[in-house]
N, C-alpha and C positions, 0 to 999 in steps of 0.2 A: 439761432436758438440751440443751446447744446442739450442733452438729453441728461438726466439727472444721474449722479454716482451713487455708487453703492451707498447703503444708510450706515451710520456708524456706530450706529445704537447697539448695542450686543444684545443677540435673540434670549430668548428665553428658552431651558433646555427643553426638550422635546416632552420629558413626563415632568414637568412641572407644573402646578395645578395654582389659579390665583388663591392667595390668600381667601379662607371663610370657613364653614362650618358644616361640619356631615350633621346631619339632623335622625338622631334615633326615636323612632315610634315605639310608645309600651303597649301593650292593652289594659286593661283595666283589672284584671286581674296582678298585675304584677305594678301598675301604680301607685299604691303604700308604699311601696317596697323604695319608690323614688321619692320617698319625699312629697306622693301626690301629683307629681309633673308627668303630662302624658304624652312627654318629650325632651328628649334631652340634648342640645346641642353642645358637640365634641368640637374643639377648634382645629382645622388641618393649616399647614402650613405649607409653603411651596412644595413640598414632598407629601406626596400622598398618603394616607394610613393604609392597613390593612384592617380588615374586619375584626381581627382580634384585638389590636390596639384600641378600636373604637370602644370594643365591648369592657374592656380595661378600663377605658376611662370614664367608661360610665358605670361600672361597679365603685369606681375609686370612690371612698366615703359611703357605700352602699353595699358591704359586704354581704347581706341577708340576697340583695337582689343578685349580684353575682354569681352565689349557690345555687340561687333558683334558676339560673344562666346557662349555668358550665358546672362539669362534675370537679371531682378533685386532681383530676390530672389537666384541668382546663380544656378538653373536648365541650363544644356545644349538646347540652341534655338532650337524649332520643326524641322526648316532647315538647322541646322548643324546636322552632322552624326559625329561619333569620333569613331574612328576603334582604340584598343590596340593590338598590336600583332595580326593584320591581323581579329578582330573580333570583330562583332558591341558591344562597351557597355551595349548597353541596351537590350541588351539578357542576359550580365552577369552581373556583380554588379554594373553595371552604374558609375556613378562615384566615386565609392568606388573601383570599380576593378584596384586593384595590381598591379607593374609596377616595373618592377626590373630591374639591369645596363645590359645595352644590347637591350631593348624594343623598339620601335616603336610607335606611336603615330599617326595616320594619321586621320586631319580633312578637311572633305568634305564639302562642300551643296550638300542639296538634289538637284535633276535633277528633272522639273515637263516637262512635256509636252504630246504631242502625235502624 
């Protein structure tokens, strides 16, 4: 019996993400804004997005909801919150944070009161 050779298949790069779909959550407040959908799936591609590409492409054709988004310098609004994968951005890369097929996206407003 010989013992099997190296496979020949060429690996896939290391941040290579499969083919599918980051999945953005609206609330209810800002689902007009979408055309009604209280979800918007962004398609990623073997390279991963960043948070802001996401949020790009789910403004794209939804300019009212973008505003309500990002200000005019494209910074995320003081009163929206954006959770990736269950975790506030701006604890980790802000809108640079990574976002690969399978992800999650959920945007909030902040709650004020007392």
């Amino acid at each position: 019996m010989t013992a099997p050779g190296p496979s020949t298949s060429p690996s896939p790069p290391l941040d290579a993400a499969p083919t599918g779909t980051v999945r953005v959550v609206l609330p209810g407040a800002l689902r007009e804004l979408a055309g009604g959908l209280g979800e918007v799936e962004v398609p990623v591609g073997a390279e991963a997005l960043t948070v802001r590409q996401c949020l790009d492409a789910v403004a794209d054709g939804r300019p009212e909801l973008g505003r309500r988004l990002r200000d005019e310098t494209g910074a995320v609004r003081r009163h929206v919150n954006v959770f990736a994968d269950g975790a506030d951005i701006r604890s980790r890369e802000g809108q640079d944070t990574r976002l690969g097929a399978g992800s999650v996206v959920h945007v909030l407003p902040s709650v004020a009161g007392g």
